[in-house]
N, C-alpha and C positions, 0 to 999 in steps of 0.2 A: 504494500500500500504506500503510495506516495503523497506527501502532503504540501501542500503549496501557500504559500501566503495569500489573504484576497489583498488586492491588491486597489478595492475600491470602496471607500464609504458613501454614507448617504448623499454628501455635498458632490460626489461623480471622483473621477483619479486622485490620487493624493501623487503628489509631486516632492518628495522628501530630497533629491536630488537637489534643484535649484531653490531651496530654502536654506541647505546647507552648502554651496556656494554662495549664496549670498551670506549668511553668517560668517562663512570662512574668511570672504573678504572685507566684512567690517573690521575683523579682530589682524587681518592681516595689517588693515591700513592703520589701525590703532596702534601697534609695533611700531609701523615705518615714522609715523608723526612723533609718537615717543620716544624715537630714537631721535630726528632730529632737535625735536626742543631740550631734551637732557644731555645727548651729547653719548659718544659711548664709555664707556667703564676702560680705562687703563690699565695696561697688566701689573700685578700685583709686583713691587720691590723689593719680596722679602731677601734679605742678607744674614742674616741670621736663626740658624734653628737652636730655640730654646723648649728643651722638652719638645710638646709636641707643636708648637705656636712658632709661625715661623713670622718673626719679627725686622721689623725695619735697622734695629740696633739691642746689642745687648739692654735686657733689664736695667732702669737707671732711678726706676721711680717706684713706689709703693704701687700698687693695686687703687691705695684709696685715693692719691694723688692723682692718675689718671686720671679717674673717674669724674674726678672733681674738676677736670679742664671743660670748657662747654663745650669744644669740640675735642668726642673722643670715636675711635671707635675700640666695640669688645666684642668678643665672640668666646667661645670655648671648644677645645678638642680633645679630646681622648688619649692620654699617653699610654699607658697601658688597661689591663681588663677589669680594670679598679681605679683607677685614677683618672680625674678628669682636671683639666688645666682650665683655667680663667687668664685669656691673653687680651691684653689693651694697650693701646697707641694712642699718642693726641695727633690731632691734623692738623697744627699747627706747621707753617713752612710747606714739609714735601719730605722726602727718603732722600737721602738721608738728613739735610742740613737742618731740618727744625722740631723733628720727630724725636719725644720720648717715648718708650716704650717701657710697660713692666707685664711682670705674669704671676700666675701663684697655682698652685696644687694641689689636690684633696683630693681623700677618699672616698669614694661614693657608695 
């Protein structure tokens, strides 16, 4: 026995095809405009691997200090299958001339 989709409702064909190129191309053109008004993301200058955080410069500042700059950024990564790192940068300057960085570790 074979069974087949219908293929028509009440309203007559359903057209799911050019509903979904049209969708396609909304979210395509929302990409292209987002990319020019932001600009694209630069590759990343890490120069140092500390633990697992791979940093601009060695550790130079607390954890709480960073945090405390209004421009920072923080993320965390995994050093091993217990450990998770807390890594942070200020954005101040650029890689390397104006950039502190620090990091810290714990058990999880």
């Amino acid at each position: 026995m074979r069974f087949t989709r219908d293929r028509t409702t009440e309203g007559g064909p359903r057209e799911p095809v050019r509903r979904r190129r049209f969708l396609g191309g909304i979210g395509a053109t929302g990409l292209t405009t987002a990319a020019v008004i932001f600009g694209r993301p630069e590759a990343a200058q890490a120069a140092v691997a500390w633990r697992c955080c791979h940093l601009c410069k060695s550790p130079s500042i607390s954890l709480n200090s960073c945090k405390s700059y209004s421009g920072h950024y923080l993320w965390y990564c995994t050093a091993e299958a217990r450990i998770q790192c807390q890594c942070c940068e200020t954005k101040s300057g650029g890689c390397p001339s104006g950039v502190k960085s620090a990091g810290g570790c714990f058990y999880v």
